[in-house]
C-alpha positions as CSV (number, residue, x, y, z in Angstrom):
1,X,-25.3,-80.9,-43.3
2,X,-23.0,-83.0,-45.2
3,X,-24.1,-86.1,-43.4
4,X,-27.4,-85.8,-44.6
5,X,-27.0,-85.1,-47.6
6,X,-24.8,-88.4,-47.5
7,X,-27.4,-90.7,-46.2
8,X,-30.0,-89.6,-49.1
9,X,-27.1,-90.3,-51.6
10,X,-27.2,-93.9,-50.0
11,X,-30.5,-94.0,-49.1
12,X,-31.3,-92.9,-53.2
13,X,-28.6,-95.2,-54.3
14,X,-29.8,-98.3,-52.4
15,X,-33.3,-97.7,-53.4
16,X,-32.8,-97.6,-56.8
17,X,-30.7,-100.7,-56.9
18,X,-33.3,-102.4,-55.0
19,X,-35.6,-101.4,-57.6
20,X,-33.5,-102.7,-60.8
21,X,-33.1,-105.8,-58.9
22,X,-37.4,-106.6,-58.3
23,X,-37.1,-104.9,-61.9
24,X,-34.8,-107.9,-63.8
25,X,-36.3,-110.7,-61.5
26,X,-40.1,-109.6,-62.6
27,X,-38.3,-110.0,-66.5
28,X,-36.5,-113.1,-65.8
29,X,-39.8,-114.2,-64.1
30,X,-42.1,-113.5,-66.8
31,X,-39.9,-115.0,-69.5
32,X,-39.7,-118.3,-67.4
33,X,-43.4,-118.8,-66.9
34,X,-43.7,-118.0,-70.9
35,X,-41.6,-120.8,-71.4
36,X,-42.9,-122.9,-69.1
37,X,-46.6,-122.5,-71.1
38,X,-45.2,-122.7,-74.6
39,X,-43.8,-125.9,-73.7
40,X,-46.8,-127.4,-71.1
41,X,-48.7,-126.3,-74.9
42,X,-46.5,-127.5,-77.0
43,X,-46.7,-131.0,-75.2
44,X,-50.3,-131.2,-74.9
45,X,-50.6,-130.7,-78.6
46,X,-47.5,-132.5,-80.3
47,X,-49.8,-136.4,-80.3
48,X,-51.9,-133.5,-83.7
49,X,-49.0,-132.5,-85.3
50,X,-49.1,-135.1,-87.8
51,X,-52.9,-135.7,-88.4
52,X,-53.2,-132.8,-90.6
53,X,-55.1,-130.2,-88.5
């Protein structure tokens, strides 16, 4: 009995890991591809930043 209950303590330790993990790489993800598009906007737009629009 005590084995099992010892492989779902892994098995529930490694999943949840596993799930922080896809968890902070969606975050960092999402913040890099935000960046990315302020910065592709911010570049298309800079040649109007003095022409008073």
């Amino acid at each position: 009995m005590k084995k099992i209950e010892e492989k779902a303590l892994v098995f529930s330790t490694f999943t949840s890991v596993l799930l922080s993990f896809v968890v902070v790489l969606g975050a960092v993800a999402i913040v890099t591809l935000k960046t990315k598009q302020n910065r592709d906007y911010d570049e298309k737009w800079k040649d109007y930043d003095e022409c008073g629009v």
